[in-house]
C-alpha positions as CSV (number, residue, x, y, z in Angstrom):
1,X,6.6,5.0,15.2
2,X,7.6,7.0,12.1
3,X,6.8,4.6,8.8
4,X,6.9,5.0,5.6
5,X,4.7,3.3,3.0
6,X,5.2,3.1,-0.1
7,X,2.4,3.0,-2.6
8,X,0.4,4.5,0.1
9,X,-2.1,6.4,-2.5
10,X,-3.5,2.7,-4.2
11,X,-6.5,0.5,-3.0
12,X,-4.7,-1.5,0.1
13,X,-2.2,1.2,0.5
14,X,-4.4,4.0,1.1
15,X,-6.4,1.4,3.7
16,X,-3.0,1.0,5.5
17,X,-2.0,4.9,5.5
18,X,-5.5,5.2,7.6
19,X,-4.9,2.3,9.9
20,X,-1.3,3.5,10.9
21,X,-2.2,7.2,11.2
22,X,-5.3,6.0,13.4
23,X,-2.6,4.0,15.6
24,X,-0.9,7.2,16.3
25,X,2.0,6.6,14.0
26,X,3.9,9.3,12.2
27,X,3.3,8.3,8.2
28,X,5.1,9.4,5.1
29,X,3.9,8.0,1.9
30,X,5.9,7.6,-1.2
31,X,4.0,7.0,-4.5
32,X,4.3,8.0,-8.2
33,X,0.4,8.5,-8.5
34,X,0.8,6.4,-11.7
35,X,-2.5,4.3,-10.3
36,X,-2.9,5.7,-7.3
37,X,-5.0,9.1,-6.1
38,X,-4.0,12.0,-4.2
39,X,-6.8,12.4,-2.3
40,X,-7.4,8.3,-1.0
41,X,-4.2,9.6,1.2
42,X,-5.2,10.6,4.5
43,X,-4.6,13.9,5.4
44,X,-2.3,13.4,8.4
45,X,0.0,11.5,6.5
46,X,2.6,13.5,4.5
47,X,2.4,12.3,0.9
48,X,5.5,12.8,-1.3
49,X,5.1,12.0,-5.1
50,X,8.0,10.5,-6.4
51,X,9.5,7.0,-7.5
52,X,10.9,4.4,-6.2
53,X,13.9,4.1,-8.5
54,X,14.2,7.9,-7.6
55,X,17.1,8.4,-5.1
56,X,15.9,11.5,-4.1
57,X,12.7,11.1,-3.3
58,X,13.8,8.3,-1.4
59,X,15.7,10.2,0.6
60,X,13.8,12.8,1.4
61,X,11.1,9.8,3.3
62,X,13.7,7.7,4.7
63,X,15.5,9.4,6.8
64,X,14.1,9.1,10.7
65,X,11.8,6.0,9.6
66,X,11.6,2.9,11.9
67,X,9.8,0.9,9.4
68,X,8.6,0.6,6.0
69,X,5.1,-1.0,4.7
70,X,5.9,-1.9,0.6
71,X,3.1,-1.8,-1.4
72,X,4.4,0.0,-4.2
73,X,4.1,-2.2,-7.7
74,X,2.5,-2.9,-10.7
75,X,0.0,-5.4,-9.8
76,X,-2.1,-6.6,-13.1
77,X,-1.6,-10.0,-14.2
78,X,-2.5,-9.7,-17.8
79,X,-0.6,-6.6,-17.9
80,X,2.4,-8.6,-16.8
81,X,2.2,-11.0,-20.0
82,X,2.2,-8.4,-22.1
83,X,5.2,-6.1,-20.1
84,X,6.7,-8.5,-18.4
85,X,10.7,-5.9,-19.3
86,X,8.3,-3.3,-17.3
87,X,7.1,-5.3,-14.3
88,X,10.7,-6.2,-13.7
89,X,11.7,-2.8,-13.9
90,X,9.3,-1.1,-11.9
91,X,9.1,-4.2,-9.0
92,X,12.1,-5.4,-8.6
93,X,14.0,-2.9,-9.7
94,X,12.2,-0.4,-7.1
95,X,12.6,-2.9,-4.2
96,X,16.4,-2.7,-5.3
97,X,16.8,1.0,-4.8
98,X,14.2,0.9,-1.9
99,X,16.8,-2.1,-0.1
100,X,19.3,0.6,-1.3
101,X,18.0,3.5,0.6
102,X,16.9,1.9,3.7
103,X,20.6,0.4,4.4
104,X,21.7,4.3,3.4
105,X,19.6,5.4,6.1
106,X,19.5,2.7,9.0
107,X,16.1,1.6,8.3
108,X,15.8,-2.0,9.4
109,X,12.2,-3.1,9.2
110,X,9.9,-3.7,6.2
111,X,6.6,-5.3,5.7
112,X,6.5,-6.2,2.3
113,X,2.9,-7.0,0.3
114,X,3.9,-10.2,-1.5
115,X,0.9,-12.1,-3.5
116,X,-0.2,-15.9,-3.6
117,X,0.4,-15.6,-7.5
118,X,4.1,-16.8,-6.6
119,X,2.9,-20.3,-6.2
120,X,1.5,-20.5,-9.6
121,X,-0.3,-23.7,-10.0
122,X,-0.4,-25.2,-6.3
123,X,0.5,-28.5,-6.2
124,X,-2.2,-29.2,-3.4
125,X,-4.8,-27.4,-1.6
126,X,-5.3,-25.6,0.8
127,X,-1.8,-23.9,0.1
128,X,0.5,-23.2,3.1
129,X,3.6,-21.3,3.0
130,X,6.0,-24.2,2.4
131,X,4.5,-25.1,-1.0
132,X,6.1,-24.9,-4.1
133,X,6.5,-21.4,-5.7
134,X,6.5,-21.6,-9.1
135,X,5.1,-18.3,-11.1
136,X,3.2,-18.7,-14.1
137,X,3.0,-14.9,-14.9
138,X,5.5,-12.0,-14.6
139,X,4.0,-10.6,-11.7
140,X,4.0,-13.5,-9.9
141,X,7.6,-13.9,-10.7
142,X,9.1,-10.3,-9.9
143,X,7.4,-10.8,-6.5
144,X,9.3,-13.9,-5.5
145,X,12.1,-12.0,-6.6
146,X,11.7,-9.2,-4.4
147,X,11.0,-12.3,-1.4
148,X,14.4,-13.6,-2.3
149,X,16.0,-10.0,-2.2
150,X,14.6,-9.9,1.3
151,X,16.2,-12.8,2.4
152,X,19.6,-12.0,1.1
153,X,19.3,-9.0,2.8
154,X,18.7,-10.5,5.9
155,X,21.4,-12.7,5.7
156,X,24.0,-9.8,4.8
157,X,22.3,-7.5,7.3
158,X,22.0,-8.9,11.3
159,X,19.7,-6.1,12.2
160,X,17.6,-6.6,8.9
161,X,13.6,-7.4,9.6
162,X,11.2,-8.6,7.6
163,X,7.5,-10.1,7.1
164,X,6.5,-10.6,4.0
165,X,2.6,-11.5,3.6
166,X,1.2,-13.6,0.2
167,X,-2.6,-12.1,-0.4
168,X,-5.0,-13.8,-2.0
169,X,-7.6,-12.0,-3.8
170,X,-8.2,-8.2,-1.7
171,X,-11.7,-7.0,-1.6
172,X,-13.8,-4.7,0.4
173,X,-13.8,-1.1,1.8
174,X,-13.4,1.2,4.5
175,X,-15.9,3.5,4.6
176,X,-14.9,6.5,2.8
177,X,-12.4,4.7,0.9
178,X,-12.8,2.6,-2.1
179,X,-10.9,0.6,-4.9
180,X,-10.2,2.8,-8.0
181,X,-8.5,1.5,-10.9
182,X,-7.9,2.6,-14.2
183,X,-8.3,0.6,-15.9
184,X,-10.6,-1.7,-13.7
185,X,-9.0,-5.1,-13.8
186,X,-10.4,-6.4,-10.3
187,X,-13.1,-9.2,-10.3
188,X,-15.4,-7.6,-7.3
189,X,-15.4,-3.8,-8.5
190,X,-15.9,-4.8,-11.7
191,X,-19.0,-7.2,-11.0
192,X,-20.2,-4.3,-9.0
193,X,-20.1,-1.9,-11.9
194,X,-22.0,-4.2,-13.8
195,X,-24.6,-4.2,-11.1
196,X,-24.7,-0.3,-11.3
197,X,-25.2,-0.2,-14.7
198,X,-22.1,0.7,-15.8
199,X,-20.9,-2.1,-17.7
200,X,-23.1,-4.1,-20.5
201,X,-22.6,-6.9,-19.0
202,X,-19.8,-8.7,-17.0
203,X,-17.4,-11.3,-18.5
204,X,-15.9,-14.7,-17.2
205,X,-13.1,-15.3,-18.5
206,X,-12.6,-19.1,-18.7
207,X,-15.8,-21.9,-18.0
208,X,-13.7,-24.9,-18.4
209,X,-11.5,-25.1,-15.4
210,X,-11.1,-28.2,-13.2
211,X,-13.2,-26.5,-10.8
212,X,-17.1,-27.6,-9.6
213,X,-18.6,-25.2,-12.0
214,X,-15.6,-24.6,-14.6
215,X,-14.7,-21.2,-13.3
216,X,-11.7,-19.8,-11.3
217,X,-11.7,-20.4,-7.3
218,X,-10.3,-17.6,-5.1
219,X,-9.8,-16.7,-1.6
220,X,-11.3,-13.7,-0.1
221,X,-9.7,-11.3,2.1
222,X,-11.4,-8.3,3.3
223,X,-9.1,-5.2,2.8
224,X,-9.2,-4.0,6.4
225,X,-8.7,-7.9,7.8
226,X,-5.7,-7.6,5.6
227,X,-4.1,-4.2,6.9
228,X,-5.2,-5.7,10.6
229,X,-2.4,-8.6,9.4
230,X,0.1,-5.5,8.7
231,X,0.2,-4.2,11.9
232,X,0.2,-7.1,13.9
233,X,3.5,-8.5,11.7
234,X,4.9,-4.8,12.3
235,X,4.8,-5.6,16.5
236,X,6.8,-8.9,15.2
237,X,9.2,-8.3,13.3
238,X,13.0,-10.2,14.0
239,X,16.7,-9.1,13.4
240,X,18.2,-11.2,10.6
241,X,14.7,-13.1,9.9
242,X,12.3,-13.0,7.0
243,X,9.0,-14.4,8.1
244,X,6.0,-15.2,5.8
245,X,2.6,-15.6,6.3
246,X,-0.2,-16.0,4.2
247,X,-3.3,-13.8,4.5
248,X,-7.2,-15.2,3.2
249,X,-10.1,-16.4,5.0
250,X,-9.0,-20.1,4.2
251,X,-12.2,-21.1,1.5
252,X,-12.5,-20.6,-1.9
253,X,-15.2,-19.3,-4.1
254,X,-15.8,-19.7,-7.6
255,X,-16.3,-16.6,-9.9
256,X,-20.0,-18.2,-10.6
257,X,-20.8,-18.0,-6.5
258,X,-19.1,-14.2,-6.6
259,X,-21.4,-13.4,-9.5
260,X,-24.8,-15.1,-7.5
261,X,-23.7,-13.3,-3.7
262,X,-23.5,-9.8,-5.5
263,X,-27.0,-10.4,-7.7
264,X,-28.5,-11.0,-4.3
265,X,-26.4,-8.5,-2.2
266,X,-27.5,-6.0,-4.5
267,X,-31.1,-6.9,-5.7
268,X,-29.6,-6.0,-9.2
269,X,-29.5,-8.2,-12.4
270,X,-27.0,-8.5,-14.9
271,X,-25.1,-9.9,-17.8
272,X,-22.9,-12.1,-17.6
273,X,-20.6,-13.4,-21.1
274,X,-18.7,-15.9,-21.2
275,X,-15.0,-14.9,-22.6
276,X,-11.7,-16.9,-23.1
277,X,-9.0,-18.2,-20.3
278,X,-6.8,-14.9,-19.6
279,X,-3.3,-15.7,-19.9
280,X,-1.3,-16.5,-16.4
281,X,-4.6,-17.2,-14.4
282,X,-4.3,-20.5,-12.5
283,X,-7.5,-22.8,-11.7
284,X,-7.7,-22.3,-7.9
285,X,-6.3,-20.8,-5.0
286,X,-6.9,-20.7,-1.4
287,X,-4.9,-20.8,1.3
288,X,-4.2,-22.6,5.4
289,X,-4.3,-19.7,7.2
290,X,-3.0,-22.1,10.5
291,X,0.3,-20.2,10.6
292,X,-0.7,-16.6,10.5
293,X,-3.3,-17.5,13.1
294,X,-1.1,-19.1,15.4
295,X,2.0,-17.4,15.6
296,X,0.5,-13.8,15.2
297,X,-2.9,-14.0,16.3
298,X,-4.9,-13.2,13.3
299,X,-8.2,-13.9,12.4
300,X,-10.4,-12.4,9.9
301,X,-13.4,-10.6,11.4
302,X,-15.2,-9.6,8.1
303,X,-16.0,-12.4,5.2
304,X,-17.1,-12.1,1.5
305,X,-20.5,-10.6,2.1
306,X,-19.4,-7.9,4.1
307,X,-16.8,-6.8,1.3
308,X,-19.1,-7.0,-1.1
309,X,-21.9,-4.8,0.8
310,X,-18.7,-2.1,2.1
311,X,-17.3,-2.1,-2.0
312,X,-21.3,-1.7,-3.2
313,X,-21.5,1.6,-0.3
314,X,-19.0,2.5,-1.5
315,X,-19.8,2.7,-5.4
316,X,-23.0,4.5,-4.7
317,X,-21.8,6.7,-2.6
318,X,-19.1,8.1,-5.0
319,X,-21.9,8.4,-7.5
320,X,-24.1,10.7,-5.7
């Protein structure tokens, strides 16, 4: 197939250029290079740097594509509370003129990388796709934007396909690839720099959660698990249907647990500070993974340990 991915040059992007050109597919990759990097694109894809928003550069990747992977969006919670005018600009106004271009074209089929921050503050746990979404930060709320611009889509359009996948918290590596942010707003990359030496120390923000040991829970998901998900929902994809699925291992861990697996993954020591709550950040989430397993087969292969060992390669690697 001939796909398109936009955001192709960021952290799960970049993971998904390499799993599709692996497959055999034809890849174009649209990205800004605002956060992402050149080189994390894999040669064999054809990279064009342009926006979203940008007509143009849409349709110079469009035109010939069977199917579009959509990563492309400002993804920093913190960020979002502070630019929430700019998240809705960049996310749901490039989904806009990305809906735009693929009905200008006769593109059909998206997957498109939604996030477990649209459920805000579940309502129960373990959260399945039916629960409540109800944002609590701007980037959980242009993303359940762009979920309802898919389904009006696929109401006005009969051929329209889509999957749209909620991930909990990414992590991990594929060897020669790693997660690069700047700046670094990730728990597990920055824990990891702080076991390098890099950092002081690492903060926690927030001890006083309702949680066992008053820090945030999160689910897990190994990056390449995670572009696994993409192209099985690719092979299942359905005229004039939206289907979701969340993707995570099914468990939560604390930050505290994070902060003990890397001391002992690594043999390093650290310090950890204790810091305020960050605005937007709910207590815990993790999800049921029942409906992704059963109606598309998949099933993490990789947990946290082996995301933590791949992301610590992967840091010493790039400083040799």
């Amino acid at each position: 197939m001939r796909i398109v991915v936009t955001g192709g040059a960021g952290y799960i992007g970049s993971h998904a250029v390499r799993a599709m050109v692996g497959a055999g597919h034809e890849v174009r990759v649209l990205d800004n290079l605002s956060t992402g990097h050149r080189a994390a694109v894999d040669p064999a894809a054809t990279l064009v740097e342009g926006d979203l928003r940008d007509r143009d550069a849409l349709d110079r990747v469009l035109p010939g594509a069977d199917a579009v992977l959509h990563f492309a969006a400002r993804s920093v919670v913190a960020e979002s509370v502070r630019q929430p005018l700019g998240y809705w600009d960049n996310n749901v106004g490039g989904t806009i003129a990305l809906l735009a271009g693929m009905a200008r074209h006769g593109v059909d089929r998206i997957v498109f990388s939604s996030t477990a921050a649209t459920y805000g503050v579940p309502d129960a746990l373990p959260i399945r796709e039916d629960a409540r979404q109800a944002p609590i930060n701007p980037y959980g709320s242009t993303k359940l934007a762009m979920e309802q611009l898919l389904a009006e889509q696929a109401v006005a359009r009969p051929t329209f396909a889509a999957c749209v996948l909620r991930y909990f918290n990414v992590v991990g590596c594929a060897p020669g690839l790693m997660e690069r942010h700047e700046p670094e707003t990730h728990l597990l990359p920055i824990l990891l720099q702080a076991a390098a030496g890099l950092r002081p120390a690492f903060q926690v923000f927030g001890e006083d959660y309702a949680t066992p040991d008053g820090t945030c829970i999160r689910d897990y998901v190994h990056v390449e698990d995670l572009v696994d998900a993409h192209v099985l929902a690719l092979a299942h994809l359905h005229p004039g249907r939206v289907s979701t699925y969340n993707v995570g291992l099914g468990r939560g861990f604390s930050v505290r647990e994070v902060v003990d697996r890397v001391r002992e993954l690594t043999g390093r020591t650290f310090e950890v500070r204790a810091a305020a709550r960050r605005e937007g950040d709910p207590p815990s989430l993790f999800t049921d993974p029942a409906r992704i397993r059963e109606e598309l087969g998949w099933r993490p292969t990789r947990d946290l340990d082996d995301a933590i060992r791949s992301a610590w390669t992967a840091l010493t690697e790039a400083r040799r």
